[in-house]
C-alpha positions in Angstrom: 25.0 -4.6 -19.5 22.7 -3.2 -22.0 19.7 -3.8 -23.2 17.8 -7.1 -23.6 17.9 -7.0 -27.9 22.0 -6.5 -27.1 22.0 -9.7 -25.0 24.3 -11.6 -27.7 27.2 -13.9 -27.2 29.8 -10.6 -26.3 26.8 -9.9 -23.4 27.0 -13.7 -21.9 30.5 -14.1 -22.1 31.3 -10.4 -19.9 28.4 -11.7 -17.6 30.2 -15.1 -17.4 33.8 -13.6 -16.9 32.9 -11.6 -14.3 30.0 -13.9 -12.3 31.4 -17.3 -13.1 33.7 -17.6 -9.6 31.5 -15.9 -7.7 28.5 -18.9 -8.7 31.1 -21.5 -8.2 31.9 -20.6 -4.5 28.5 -20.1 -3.8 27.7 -23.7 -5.2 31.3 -24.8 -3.0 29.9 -23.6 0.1 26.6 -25.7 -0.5 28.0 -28.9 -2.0 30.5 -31.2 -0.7 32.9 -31.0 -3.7 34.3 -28.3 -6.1 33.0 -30.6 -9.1 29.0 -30.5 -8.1 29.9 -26.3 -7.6 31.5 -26.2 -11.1 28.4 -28.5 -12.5 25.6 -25.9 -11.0 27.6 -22.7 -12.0 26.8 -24.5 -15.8 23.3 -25.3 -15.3 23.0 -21.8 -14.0 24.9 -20.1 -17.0 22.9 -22.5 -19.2 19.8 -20.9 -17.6 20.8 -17.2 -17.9 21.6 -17.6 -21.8 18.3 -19.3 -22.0 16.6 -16.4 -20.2 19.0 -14.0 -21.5 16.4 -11.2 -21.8 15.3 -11.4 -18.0 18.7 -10.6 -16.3 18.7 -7.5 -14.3 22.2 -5.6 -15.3 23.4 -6.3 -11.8 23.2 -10.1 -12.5 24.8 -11.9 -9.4 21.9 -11.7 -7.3 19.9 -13.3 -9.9 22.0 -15.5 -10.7 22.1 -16.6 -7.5 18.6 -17.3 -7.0 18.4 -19.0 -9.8 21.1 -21.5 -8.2 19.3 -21.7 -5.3 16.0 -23.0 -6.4 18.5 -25.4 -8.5 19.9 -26.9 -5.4 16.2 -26.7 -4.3 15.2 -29.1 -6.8 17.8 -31.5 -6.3 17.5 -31.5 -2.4 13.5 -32.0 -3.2 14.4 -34.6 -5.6 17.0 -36.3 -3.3 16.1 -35.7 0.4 19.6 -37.6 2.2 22.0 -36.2 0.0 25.2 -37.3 0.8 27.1 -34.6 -1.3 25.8 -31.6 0.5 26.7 -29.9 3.2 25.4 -27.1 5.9 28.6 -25.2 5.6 32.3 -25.7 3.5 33.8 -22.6 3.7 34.1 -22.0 7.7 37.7 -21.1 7.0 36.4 -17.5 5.6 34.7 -16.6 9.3 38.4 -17.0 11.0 39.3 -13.2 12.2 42.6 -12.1 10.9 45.2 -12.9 13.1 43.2 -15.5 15.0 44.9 -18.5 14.4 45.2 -22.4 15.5 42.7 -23.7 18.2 41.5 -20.2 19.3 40.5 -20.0 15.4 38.9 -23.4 15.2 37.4 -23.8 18.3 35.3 -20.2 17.3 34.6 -22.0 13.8 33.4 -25.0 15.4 31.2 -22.9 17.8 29.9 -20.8 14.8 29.1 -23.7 12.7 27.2 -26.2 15.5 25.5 -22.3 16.4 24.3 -21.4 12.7 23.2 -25.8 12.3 21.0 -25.0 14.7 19.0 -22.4 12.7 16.8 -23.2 10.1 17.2 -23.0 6.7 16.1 -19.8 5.8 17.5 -18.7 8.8 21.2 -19.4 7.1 20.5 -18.8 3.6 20.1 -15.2 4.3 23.5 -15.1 6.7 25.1 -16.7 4.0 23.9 -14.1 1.0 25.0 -11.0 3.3 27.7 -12.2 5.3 29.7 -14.8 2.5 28.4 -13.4 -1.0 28.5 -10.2 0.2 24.9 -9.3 -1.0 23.2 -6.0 0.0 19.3 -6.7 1.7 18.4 -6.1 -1.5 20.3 -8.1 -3.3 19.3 -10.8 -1.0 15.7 -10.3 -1.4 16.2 -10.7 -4.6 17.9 -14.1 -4.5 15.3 -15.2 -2.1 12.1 -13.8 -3.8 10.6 -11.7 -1.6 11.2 -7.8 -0.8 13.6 -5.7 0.9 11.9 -4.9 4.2 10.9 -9.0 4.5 14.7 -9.5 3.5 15.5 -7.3 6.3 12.9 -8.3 8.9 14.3 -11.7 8.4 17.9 -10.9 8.5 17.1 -9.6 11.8 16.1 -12.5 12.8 18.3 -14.4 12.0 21.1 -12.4 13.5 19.2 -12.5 16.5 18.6 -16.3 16.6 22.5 -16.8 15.8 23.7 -15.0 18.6 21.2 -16.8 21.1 22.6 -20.1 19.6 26.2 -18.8 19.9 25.4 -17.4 23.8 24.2 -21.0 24.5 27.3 -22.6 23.3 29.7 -20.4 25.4 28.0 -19.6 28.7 28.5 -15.9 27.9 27.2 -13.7 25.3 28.7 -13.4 21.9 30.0 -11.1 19.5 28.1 -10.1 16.7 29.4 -13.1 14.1 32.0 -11.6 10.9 29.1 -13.5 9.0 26.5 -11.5 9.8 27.5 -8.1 8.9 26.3 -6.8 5.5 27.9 -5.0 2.6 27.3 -1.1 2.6 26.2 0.4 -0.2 28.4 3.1 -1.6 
């Protein structure tokens, strides 16, 4: 993207074009409607002009994290939120070619399975399994380094899987959400 004395309005508005959809469905899967993700993906632009100079060149992780700690705030600032969500997006985990009740029933297993983990716990599921994110992308979203990132991914995977075997009597398949990006 350049560097940071090149961060004009031509910078912002390629960063925007090609971010600006990814931000919004990562708001969307948080929030209950598409009008509290389009409202965040602004606050978060508004932010990255602001701080225009800090943005890595590979800018979706950050700006990621920096709508996370803005949903942060405004689950700190309103604990019962009725607008958000655990999960809005379940129709992305359905398996091609999996469709009606087999599909639902496994989306309703996954969701009541990943509820049951804690926040953390799906935040990083999320970044690598719905945004796509590499570990060290996701570290970067959640502030902390790669081998943590990693460590905790782990964990999570593990903890998902135990909650998914519960559910079914039987042990489970490695969830579509929890699989990570490659890095070419």
């Amino acid at each position: 993207m350049g560097p940071p004395e090149k961060r004009d309005e031509d910078w912002f508005t390629g960063v925007y074009a090609a971010s600006y959809e990814h931000v919004v469905r990562y708001g969307h899967r948080r929030l209950a409607d598409d009008g509290a993700a389009a409202e965040l993906a602004q606050e978060v632009f508004v932010i990255a002009w602001r701080r225009r100079r800090e943005v890595p060149d590979r800018s979706l992780p950050w700006l990621y994290g920096v709508a996370r700690r803005l949903l942060a705030n405004r689950w700190r600032a309103r604990k019962a939120a009725p607008d958000v969500l655990p999960m809005t997006d379940a129709g992305l985990l359905q398996e091609p070619g999996v469709c009606g009740a087999d599909a639902t029933v496994g989306v309703a297993d996954l969701q009541a399975a990943l509820a049951t983990l804690t926040d953390l716990d799906q935040e990083i599921l999320r970044l690598v399994g719905w945004e796509e994110l590499t570990v060290a992308e996701a570290a970067q979203v959640l502030g902390c380094t790669r081998t943590t990132a990693a460590v905790r991914l782990h964990r999570a995977r593990r903890r998902l899987n135990d909650a998914m075997s519960h559910r079914s009597g039987t042990p489970a398949q490695q969830p579509v959400l929890a699989r990570p990006r490659k890095v070419m």
